[in-house]
N, C-alpha and C positions, 0 to 999 in steps of 0.2 A: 296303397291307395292314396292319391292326393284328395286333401280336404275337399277343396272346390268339387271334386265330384260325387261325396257323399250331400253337400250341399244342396248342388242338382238333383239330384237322382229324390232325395228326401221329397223336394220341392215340386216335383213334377208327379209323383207319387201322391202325394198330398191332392195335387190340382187334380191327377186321373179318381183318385177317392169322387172328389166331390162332385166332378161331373159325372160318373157314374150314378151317384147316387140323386143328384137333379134331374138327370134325364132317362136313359139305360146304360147298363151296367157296358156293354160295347162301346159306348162312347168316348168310354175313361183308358180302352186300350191303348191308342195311342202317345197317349204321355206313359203310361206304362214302360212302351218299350221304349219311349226316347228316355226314360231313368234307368235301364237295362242298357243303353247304350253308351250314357255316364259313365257308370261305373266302370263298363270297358274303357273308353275312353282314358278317365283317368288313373286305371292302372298303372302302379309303379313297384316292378319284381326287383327283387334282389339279382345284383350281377355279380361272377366271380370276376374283378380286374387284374390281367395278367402283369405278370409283374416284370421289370427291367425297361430299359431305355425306347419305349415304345411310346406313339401319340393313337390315344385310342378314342375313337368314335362318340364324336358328344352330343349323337340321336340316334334312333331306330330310321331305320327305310333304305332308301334304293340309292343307289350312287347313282347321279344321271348326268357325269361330268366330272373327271379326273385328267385335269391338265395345265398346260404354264400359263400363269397370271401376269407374268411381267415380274421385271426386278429381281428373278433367280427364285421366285414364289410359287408354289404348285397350288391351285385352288382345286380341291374336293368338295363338289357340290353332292348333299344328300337330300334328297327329297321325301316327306313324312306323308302318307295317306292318312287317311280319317281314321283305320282301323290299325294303325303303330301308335306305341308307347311315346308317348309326345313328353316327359321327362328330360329334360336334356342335364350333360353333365362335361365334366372339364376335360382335354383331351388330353394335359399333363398335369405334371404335379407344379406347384410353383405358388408365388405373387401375381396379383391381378394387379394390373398396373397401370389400364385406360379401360373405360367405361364407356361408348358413345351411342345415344338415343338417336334416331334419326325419322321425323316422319313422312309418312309417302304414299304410294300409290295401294290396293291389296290386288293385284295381277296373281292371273294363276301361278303358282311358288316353280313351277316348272321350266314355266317361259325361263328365257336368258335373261330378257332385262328384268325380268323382278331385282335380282341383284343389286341396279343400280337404282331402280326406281319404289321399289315397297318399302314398308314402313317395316323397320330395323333397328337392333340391336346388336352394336358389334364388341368384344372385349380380346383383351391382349390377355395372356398369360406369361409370364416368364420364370424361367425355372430351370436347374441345372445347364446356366449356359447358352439356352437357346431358349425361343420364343416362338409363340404358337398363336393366331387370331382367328374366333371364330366369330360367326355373325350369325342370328337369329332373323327371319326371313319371316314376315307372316305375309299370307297366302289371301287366295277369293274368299275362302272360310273363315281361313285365320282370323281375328280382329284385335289378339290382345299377346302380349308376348312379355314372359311375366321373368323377370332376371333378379333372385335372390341376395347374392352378392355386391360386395359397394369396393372400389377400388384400395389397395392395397391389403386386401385381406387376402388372406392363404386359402389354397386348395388345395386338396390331395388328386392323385391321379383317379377318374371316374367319380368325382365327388359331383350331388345332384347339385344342378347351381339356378336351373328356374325351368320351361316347359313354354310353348306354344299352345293355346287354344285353339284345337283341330287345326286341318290341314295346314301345312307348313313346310320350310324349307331354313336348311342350318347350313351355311361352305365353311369350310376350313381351309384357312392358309399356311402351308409350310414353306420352309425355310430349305436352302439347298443342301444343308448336312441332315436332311431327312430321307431315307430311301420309303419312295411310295411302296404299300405293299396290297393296294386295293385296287381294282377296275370300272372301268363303267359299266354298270346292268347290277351288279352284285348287290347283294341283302346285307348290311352289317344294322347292331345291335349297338346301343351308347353302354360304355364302359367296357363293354366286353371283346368287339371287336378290332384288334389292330388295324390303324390306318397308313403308318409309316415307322419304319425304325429307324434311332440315329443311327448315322455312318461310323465308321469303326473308329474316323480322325476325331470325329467328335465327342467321342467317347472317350478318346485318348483325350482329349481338352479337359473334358471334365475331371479325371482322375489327376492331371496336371495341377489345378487348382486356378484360382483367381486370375494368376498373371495371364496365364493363358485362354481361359474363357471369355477375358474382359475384351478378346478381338473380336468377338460376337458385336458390340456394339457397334462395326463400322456397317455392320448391316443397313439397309433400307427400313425407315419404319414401317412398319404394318398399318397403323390408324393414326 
């Protein structure tokens, strides 16, 4: 469970108390179930993350967009309802290596152009070789999007790294030594579910060592 929603839940509980007791006891159910809705809300379960050269899912919800971004970059957009584990977590293991805030519009997290126009948080990861950008999307609901981490600090692959405030929307950009291995409509989980695996050359870079993964850097930047 995330703090913030014992917070709530405490809070709303408290206020259904006291209106109950001001006026009648029905009156207080309301806030009731919006603190029964908290605590769903900010659930955060334990994931098993699979293990090996995999980019895996850094939200709960729907894929509703898997395809090329430009510059040999595949964007995976997933989209979070009211009632998914709004937790988000890292898609590989590595250095966070750019940070960027951006504020904007709150469009339904669905539309296409939320993308370009909502208020966002995007960060890079880099790690064995290759680099991974996801962007944190808040939504009509959305209004606050909370990212834990500060640049150049490490993550581990599935590490929690900050959560959306209801409904919300997180893309993920990959790189071309990534094989997609997810569809549009499909259900995945953050940390748990594969979203791409490296290709077999770039795996072979990586066990090569430095000389060879340093051709990573002619890539296009992400952010």
């Amino acid at each position: 469970m995330v703090a913030d929603g014992i917070y709530y839940a405490l809070a709303m509980t408290a206020g259904g108390g006291l209106v109950s007791y001001l006026s009648h006891p029905l009156y207080g159910v309301p806030l009731y179930l919006a603190a029964a809705f908290c605590l769903c809300f900010f659930r955060d379960p334990e994931r098993a993350i699979p293990a090996g050269p995999v980019a895996v899912s850094p939200a709960d919800g729907k894929i509703i967009g898997a395809g090329n971004a430009g510059n040999g970059l595949t964007r995976i957009c997933i989209f979070m309802n009211v009632f998914d584990v709004h937790v988000n977590r890292s898609p590989i293991a590595g250095r966070i290596t750019n940070v960027s805030y951006q504020r904007g519009r709150f469009l339904v997290a669905s539309r296409a152009e939320a993308a370009g126009q909502n208020e966002r948080n995007s960060v890079t990861v880099e790690g064995g070789g290759t680099r991974v950008m996801f962007t944190q999307i808040a939504g009509l609901i959305a209004r606050r999007i909370v990212f834990t981490k500060k640049p150049g600090e490490a993550v581990a692959k599935g590490e929690r790294v900050g959560l959306i405030k209801f409904g919300s929307r997180v893309d993920v950009f990959l790189g071309p030594e990534w094989e997609i291995e997810v569809r549009e409509g499909e259900r995945v989980k953050a940390g748990s579910s594969v979203l791409a695996r490296l290709c077999e050359q770039a795996t072979a870079r990586r066990r090569d060592g430095p000389a060879e993964s340093a051709r990573t850097s002619d890539r296009p930047e992400l952010a």
